[in-house]
Steps between C-alpha positions, in 0.01 A plus 500: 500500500397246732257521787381275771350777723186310436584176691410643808085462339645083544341239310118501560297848394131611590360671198199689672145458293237727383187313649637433851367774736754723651438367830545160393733547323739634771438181705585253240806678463594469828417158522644438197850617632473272761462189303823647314406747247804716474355833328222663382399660238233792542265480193189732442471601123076544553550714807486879522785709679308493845412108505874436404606752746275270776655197353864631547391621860367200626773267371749693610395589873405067513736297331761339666828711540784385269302413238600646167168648298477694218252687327404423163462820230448823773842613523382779761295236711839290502730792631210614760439196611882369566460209268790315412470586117265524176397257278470617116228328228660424187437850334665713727673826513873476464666345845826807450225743525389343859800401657709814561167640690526174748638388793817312480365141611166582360378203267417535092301186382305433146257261403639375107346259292765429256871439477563805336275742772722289724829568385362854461421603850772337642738726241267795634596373863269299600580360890272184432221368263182347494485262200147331380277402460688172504182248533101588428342717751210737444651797641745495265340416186468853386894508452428213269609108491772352745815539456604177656748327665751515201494860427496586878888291487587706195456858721611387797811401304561858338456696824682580725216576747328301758159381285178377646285310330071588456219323426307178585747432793425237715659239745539268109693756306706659806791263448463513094574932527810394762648256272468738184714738723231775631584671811180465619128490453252748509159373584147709508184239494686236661501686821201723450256271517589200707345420771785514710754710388784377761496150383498617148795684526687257657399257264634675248845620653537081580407412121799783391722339790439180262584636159 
């Protein structure tokens, strides 16, 4: 079945890093949104339950209201927190499992690597995807080579899901992801460690305004 719940997370996502301090990392996201990031993604695999619980906390009671965030693995952090959904790795439990104990509007996302985890979670029920790495970046490099630009067409193709592309995502590649038919893009080290988030993000919602 079909489902654009997701577009409301629009075109341009904040994938929150591991090495940016909590602090910090709060006020890039902020600043961030106001150079157009659209979402944001809450991502803390390394932290324990109480720094993730801080994380959660802090974003939430700071960030700018209206904008859609959602917290990546901690299903319990994402209903205490009032995130907009939950965003699944790969290997994940079965989405029928999750959903009936959810809020209506609440938000199921995966991370896939593949056509066929694609086509997968989105038969699961999927909302959205996160599809990549799609060019070299060395955060992703454990999931193994990119998938590129041709395979990235192929899923977006057999879904029927909003997909945003991952990896090595800058102002150059924005418009290549557009014109292979992503939804959006979701970006980590392009906005992590600029030196001024704002005019990164905007330079990257005017490259996807190109594509």
């Amino acid at each position: 079945m079909e489902s654009r719940r997701a577009e409301i997370l629009g075109p341009l996502l904040y994938v929150t890093p591991e090495e940016v301090p909590v602090r910090d990392l709060v006020r890039r996201a902020i600043e961030s949104a106001r150079g157009g990031v659209t979402g944001v993604v809450l991502r803390r695999k390394a932290a324990t339950s109480w720094e993730f619980s801080e994380l959660v906390r802090s974003f939430r009671d700071n960030v700018p209201r209206g904008l859609p965030w959602l917290v990546n693995r901690r299903l319990d952090f994402a209903l205490a927190g009032g995130a907009a959904g939950l965003h699944l790795p790969e290997a994940h439990p079965p989405i029928p499992r999750i959903r009936p104990h959810l809020p209506d509007a609440f938000l199921l996302g995966a991370s896939v690597h593949s056509l066929s985890a694609a086509e997968e979670a989105v038969r699961e029920g999927a909302d959205y995807l996160i599809a990549g790495p799609v060019f070299d970046t060395p955060s992703k490099r454990p999931f193994g080579p990119p998938i590129g630009v041709s395979l990235l067409e192929k899923i977006v193709a057999s879904v029927s899901v909003p997909v945003f592309a991952i990896g090595g995502i800058g102002p150059q590649e924005a418009p290549k992801v557009r014109q292979a038919g992503a939804f959006g893009m979701a970006v980590m080290g392009a906005l992590s460690f600029a030196p001024d988030p704002v005019a990164s993000a905007f330079a990257l919602r005017k490259a996807w305004a190109r594509g």
